[in-house]
TORZABA-927958 format. One record per residue (C-alpha): x, y, z; residue number from 1; residue in one letter. Coordinates in steps of 0.25 Angstrom, whole numbers, plus 5000, padded with zeros to 4 digits. Each point is the difference from the previous one (the first is absolute). Layout:
site x: X&y: Y&z: Z&num: NUM&residuo: a
...
END
This chain:
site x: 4809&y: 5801&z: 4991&num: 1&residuo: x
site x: 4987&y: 4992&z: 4999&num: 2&residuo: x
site x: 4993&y: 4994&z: 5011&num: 3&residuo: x
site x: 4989&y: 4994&z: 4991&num: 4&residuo: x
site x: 5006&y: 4990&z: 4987&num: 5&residuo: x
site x: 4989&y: 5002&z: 4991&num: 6&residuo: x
site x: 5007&y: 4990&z: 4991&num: 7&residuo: x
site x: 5002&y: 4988&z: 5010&num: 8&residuo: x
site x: 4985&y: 5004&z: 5007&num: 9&residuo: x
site x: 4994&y: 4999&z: 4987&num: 10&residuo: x
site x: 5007&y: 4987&z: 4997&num: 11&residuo: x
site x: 4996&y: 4994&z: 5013&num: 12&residuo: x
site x: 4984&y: 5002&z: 4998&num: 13&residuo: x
site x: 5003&y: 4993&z: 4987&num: 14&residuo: x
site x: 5004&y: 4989&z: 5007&num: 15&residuo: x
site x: 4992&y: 5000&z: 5011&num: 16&residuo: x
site x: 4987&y: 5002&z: 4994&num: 17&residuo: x
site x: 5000&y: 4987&z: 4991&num: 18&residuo: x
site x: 5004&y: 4993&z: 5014&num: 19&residuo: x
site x: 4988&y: 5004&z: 5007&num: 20&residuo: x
site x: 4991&y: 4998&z: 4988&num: 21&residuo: x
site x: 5005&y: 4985&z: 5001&num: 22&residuo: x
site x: 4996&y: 4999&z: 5016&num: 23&residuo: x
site x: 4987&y: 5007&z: 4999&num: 24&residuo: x
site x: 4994&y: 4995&z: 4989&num: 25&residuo: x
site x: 5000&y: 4986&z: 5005&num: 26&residuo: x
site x: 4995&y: 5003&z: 5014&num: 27&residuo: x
site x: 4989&y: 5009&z: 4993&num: 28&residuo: x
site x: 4996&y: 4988&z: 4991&num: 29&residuo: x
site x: 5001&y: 4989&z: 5012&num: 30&residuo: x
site x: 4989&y: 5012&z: 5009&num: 31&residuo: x
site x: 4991&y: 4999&z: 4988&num: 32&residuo: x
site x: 5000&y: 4988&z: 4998&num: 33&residuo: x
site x: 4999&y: 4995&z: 5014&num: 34&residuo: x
site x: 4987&y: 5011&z: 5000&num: 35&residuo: x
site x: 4992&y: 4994&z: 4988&num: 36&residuo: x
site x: 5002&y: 4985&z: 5005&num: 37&residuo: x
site x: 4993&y: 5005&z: 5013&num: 38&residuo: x
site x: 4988&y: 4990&z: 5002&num: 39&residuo: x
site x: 4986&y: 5005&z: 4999&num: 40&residuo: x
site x: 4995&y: 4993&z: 5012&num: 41&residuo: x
site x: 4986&y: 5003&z: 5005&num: 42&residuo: x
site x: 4996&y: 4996&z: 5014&num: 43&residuo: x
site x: 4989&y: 4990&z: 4994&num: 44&residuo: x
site x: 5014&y: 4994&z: 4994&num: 45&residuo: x
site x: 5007&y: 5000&z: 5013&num: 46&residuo: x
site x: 4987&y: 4996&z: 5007&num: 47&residuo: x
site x: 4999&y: 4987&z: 4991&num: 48&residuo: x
site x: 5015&y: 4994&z: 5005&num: 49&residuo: x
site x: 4996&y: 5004&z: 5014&num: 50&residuo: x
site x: 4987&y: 4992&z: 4999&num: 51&residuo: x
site x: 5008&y: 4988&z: 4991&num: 52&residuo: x
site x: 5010&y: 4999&z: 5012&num: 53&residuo: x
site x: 4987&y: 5000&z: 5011&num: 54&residuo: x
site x: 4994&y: 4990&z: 4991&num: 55&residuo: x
site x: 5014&y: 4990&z: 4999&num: 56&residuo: x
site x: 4997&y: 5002&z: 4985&num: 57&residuo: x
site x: 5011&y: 4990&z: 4993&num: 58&residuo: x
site x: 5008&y: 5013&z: 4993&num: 59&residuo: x
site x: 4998&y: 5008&z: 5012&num: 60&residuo: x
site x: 5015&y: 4999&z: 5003&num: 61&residuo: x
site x: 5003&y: 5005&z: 4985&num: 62&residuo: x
site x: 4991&y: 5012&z: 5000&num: 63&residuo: x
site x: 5007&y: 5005&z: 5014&num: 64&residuo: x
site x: 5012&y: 4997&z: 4995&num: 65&residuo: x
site x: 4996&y: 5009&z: 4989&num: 66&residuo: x
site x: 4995&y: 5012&z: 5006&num: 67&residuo: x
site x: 5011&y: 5001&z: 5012&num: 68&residuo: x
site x: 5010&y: 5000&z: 4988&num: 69&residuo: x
site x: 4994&y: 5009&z: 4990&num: 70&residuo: x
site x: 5001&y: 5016&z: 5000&num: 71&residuo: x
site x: 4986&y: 5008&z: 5004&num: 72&residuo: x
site x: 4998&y: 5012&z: 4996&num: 73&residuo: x
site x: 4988&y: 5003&z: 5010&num: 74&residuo: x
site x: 5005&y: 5003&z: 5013&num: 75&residuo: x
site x: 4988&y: 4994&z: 5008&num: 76&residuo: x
site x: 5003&y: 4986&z: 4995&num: 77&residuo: x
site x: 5015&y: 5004&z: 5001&num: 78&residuo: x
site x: 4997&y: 4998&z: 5015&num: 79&residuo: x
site x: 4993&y: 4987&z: 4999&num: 80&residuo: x
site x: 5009&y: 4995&z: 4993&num: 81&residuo: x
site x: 5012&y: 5006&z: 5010&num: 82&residuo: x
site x: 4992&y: 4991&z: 5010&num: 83&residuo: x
site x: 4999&y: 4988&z: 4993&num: 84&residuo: x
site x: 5016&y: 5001&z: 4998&num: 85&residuo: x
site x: 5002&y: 5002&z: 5014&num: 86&residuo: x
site x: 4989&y: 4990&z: 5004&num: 87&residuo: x
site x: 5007&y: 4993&z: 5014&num: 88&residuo: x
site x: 4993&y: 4987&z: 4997&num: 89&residuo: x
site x: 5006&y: 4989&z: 4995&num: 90&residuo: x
site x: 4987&y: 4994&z: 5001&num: 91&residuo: x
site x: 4990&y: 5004&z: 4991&num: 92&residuo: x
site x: 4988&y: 4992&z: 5006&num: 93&residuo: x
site x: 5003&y: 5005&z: 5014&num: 94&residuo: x
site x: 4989&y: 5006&z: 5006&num: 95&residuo: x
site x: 5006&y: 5013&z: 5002&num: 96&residuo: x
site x: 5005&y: 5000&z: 4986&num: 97&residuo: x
site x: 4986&y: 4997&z: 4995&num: 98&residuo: x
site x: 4996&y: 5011&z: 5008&num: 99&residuo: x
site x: 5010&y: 5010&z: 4994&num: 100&residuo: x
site x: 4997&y: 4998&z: 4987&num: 101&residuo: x
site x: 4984&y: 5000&z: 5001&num: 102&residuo: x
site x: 5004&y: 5013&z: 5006&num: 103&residuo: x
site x: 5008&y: 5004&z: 4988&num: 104&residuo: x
site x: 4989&y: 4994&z: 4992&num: 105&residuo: x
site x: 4990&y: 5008&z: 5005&num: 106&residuo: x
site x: 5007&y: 5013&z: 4999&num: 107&residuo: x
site x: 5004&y: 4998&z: 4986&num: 108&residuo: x
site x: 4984&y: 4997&z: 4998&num: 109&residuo: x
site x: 4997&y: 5013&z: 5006&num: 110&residuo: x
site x: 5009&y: 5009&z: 4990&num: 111&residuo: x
site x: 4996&y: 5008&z: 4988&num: 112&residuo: x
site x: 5005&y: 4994&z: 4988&num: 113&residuo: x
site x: 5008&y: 5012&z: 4998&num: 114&residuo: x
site x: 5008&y: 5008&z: 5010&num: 115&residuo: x
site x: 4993&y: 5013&z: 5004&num: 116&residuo: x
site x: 5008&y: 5012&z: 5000&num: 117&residuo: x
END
């Protein structure tokens, strides 16, 4: 008696590798893909829809719109933009929320342009 079916095992990775090929290339294509669309930003980029939204710059609300929706790769702007989306002022020209984002604005202008490791 066999307690091992080499047939049937055999016949089972046959049909299980094809299986597996069709669910992981899909996700592998959606990670690379998701990873080169990344954007580019620099703190002077982030710096300049900061300054756009102190200033009540007429696209101001487009550009925040645009930056608290788009993927960053660099982790420090990450955080601003974290801050941004989490903002709990529904006033933007409030005083404290003019306060909070010269304060983001000012730590944005103090970064490198590239992380430091």
């Amino acid at each position: 008696m066999k307690l091992f079916d080499e047939t049937k095992a055999g016949a089972k990775l046959l049909v299980l590798l094809p299986a597996i090929a069709i669910v992981s290339v899909p996700i592998m294509a959606w990670v690379l893909i998701t990873r080169l669309f990344e954007e580019p930003l620099t703190p002077a980029d982030v710096a300049v829809v900061l300054r756009k939204s102190l200033e009540g710059a007429s696209d101001a609300e487009d550009e925040m719109d645009n930056l608290t929706s788009m993927k960053i790769a660099d982790p420090r702007l990450n955080d601003i933009k974290k801050q941004l989306v989490s903002f709990p002022f529904s006033d933007w020209e409030s005083p404290e929320a003019r306060r909070a984002l010269q304060d983001m604005l000012a730590r944005v202008e103090a970064m490198p342009a590239r992380p430091t490791s």
